[in-house]
C-alpha positions in Angstrom: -8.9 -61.4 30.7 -5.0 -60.7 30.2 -5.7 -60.3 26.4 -8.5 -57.7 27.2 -6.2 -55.8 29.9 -3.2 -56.1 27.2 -5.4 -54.2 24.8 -6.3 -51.7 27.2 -2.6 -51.5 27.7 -1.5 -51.1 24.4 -4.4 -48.7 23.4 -3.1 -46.3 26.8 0.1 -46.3 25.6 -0.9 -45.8 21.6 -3.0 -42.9 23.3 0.3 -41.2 25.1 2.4 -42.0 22.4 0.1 -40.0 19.9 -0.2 -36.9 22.4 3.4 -36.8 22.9 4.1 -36.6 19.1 1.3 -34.7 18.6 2.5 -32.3 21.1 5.9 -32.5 19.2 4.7 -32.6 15.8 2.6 -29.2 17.0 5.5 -27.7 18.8 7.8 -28.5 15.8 5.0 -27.1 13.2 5.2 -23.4 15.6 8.8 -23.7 15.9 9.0 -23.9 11.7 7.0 -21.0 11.4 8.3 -18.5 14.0 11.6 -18.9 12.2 10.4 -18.9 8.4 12.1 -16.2 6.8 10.1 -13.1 5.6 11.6 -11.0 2.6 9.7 -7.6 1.9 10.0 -5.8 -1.4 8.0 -2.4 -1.1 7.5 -0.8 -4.9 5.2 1.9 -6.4 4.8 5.9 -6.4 5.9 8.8 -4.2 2.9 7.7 -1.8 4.9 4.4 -1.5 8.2 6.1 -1.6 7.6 8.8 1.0 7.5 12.2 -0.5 6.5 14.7 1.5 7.4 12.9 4.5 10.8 14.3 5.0 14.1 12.6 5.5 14.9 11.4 2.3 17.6 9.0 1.5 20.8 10.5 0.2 21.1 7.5 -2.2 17.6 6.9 -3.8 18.0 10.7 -5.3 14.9 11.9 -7.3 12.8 8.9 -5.8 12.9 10.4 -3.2 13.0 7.1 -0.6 12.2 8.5 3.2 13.2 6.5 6.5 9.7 8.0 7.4 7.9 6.1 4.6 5.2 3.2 5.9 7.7 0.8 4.4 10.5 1.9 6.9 8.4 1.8 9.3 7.2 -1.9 8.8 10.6 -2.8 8.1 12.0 -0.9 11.0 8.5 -2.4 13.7 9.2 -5.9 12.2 13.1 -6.7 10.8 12.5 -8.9 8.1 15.2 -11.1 7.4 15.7 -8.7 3.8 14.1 -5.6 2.7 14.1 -3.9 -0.4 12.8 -0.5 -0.9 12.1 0.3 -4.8 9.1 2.5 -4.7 10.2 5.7 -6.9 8.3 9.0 -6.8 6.5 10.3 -10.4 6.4 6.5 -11.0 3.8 4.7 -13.6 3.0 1.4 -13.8 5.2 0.6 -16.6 7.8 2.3 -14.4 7.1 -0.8 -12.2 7.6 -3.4 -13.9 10.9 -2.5 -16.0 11.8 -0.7 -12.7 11.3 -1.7 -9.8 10.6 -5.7 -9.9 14.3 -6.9 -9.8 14.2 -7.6 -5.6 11.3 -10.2 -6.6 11.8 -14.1 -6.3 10.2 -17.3 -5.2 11.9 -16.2 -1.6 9.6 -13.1 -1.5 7.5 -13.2 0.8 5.7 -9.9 1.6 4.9 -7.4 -1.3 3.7 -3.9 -0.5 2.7 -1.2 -3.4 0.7 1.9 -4.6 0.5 2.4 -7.9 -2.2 4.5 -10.8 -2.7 7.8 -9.3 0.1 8.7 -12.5 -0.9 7.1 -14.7 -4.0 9.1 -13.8 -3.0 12.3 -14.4 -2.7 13.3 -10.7 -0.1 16.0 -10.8 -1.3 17.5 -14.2 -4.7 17.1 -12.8 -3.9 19.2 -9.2 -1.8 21.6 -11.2 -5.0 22.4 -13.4 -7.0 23.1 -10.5 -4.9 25.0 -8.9 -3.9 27.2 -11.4 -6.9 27.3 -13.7 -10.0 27.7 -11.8 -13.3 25.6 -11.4 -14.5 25.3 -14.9 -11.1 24.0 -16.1 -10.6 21.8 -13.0 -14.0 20.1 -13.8 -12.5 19.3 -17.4 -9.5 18.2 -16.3 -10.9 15.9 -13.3 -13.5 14.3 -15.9 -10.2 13.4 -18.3 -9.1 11.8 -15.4 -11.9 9.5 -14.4 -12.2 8.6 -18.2 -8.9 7.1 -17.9 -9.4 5.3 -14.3 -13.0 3.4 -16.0 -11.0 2.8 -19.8 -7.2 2.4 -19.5 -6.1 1.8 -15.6 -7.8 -1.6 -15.3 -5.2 -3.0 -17.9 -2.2 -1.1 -16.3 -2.9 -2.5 -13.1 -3.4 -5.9 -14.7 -0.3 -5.8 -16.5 1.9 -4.7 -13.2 0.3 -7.2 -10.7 0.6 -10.0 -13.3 4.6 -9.4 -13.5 4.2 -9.1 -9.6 3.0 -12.7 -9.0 5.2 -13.9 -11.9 8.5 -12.8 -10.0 7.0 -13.8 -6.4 4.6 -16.3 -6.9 4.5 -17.3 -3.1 4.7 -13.8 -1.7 1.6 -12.0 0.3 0.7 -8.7 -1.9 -1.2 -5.6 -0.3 -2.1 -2.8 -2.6 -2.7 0.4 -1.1 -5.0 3.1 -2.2 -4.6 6.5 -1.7 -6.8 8.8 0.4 -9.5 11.9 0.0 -7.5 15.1 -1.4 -9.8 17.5 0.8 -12.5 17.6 3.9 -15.3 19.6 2.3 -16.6 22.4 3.9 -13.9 22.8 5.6 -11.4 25.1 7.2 -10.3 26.4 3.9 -11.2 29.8 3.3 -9.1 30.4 -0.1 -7.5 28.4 -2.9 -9.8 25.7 -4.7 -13.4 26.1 -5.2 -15.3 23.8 -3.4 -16.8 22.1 -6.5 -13.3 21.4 -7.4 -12.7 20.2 -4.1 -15.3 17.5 -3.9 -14.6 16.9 -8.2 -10.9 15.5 -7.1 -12.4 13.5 -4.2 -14.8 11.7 -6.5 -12.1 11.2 -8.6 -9.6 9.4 -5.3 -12.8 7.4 -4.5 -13.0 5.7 -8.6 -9.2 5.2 -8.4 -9.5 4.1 -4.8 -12.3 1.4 -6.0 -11.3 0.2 -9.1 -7.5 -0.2 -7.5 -9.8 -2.5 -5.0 -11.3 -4.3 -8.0 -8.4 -5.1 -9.9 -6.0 -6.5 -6.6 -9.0 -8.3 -5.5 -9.3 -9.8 -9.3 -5.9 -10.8 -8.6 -5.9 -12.7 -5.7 -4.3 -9.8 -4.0 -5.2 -7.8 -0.3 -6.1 -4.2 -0.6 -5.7 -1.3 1.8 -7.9 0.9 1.6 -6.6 4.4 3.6 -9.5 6.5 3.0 -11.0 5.6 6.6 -7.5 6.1 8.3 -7.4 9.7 7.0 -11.1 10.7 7.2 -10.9 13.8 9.5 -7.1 14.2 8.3 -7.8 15.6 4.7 -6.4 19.3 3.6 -9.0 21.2 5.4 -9.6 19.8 8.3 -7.5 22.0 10.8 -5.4 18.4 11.6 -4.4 17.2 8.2 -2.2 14.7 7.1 -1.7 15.8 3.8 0.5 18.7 2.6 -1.5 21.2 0.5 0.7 23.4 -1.7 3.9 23.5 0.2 7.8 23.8 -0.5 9.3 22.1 -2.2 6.2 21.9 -4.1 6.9 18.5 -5.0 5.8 17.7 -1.8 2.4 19.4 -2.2 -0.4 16.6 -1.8 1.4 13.8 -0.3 1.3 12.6 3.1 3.0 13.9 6.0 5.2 12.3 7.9 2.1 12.0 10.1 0.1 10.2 7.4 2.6 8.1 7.0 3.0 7.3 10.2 -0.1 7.4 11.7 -2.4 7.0 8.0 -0.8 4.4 6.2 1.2 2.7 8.4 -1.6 1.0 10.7 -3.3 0.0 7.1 -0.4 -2.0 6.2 0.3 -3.2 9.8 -3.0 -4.6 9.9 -3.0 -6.3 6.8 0.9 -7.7 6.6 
């Protein structure tokens, strides 16, 4: 009888004990990571980088850097314990990696980029259609997409690898870019809408085959095109300068987009 109510004894005790180090081991485990450090390195292109958004860094000079940027703004809504902003506007993959990778180490733990629409063609591309009318537009757009199905893939290989080679531990999210224009829309001049919907084929195979290669990669991708649907040039509320001054700014986000376009993409994913 005393051996049976020692037992019991012992196994109450052995019970407490293991809730009270459970409860320690558990409050220890969320104390550990509430205070692990995070260390963000945002690179890519001028969608990255914030052109068009306004209030440009002094310092980054023809990159172009804006405090209004969706990195910024994460950084700004979040204070990781470092930041480094890279992203550089006109930038190409191979811009990337001899670039913009010298932030990234094993103590990197969040990586942001956009990155291809450049490579691409997309300012030669716009400038074609612009200037050129529908039946060059067509030519030019078609050029592009050959390049998104042949060479891209590779490019974006060859810059994530060098990504998770430099931050092997860190969280990537690649982010797409979104639809150029809301068709049959409020524009009454300027593109024809063949061209129009022509360039927004051409965002949705860089916008999927962006998504292909991250994925292939182990990597998150955001893609925008929901956040901006309704927001396109055209649509009487858009988000996306059409040709503006300083035209270098001409189809890239607002400050809006960034804000209110890419920002919640990232936000939700990081």
């Amino acid at each position: 009888m005393r051996l049976r109510r020692f037992t019991r004894a012992a196994a109450t005790a052995a019970l407490a004990l293991g809730i009270t180090l459970g409860g320690t081991l558990t409050a220890s485990a969320q104390t550990a990571g509430t205070l692990a450090a995070e260390h963000y390195v945002a690179l890519g292109d001028s969608y990255s980088s914030g052109a068009g958004a306004g209030s440009y860094d002094p310092a980054s000079g023809d990159c172009r850097r804006s405090t209004r940027a969706y990195p910024e703004l994460w950084a700004a809504a979040h204070s990781p314990d470092s930041f480094s902003f890279t992203a550089c506007s006109g930038a190409r993959t191979t811009d990337v990696i001899n670039g913009q990778l010298g932030p990234l180490d094993e103590q990197t733990t969040l990586v942001t980029i956009s990155i291809g629409g450049n490579d691409a063609g997309f300012a030669d591309t716009m400038t074609t259609c612009v200037l050129q009318g529908t039946s060059a537009c067509l030519a030019r757009v078609a050029q592009a997409n050959e390049y998104i199905d042949s060479t891209l893939p590779g490019r974006l290989d060859a810059v994530y690898k060098a990504i998770r080679s430099q931050a092997p531990h860190a969280h990537v999210v690649v982010l797409g870019y979104p639809r150029m224009y809301q068709l049959n829309g409020s524009c009454w001049f300027g593109l024809s809408e063949q061209s129009r919907a022509a360039i927004n084929s051409a965002s949705d195979n860089l916008s999927e085959e962006t998504a292909k290669r991250a994925a292939d990669h182990g990597f998150t991708y955001g893609d925008v095109r929901p956040a901006f649907s309704g927001h396109e040039i055209c649509s009487g509320d858009s988000w996306l300068h059409s040709v503006t001054w300083p035209v270098n700014d001409s189809y890239h986000p607002t400050a809006e987009g960034q804000s209110r376009g890419y920002y919640p993409v990232l936000n939700g994913l990081a």
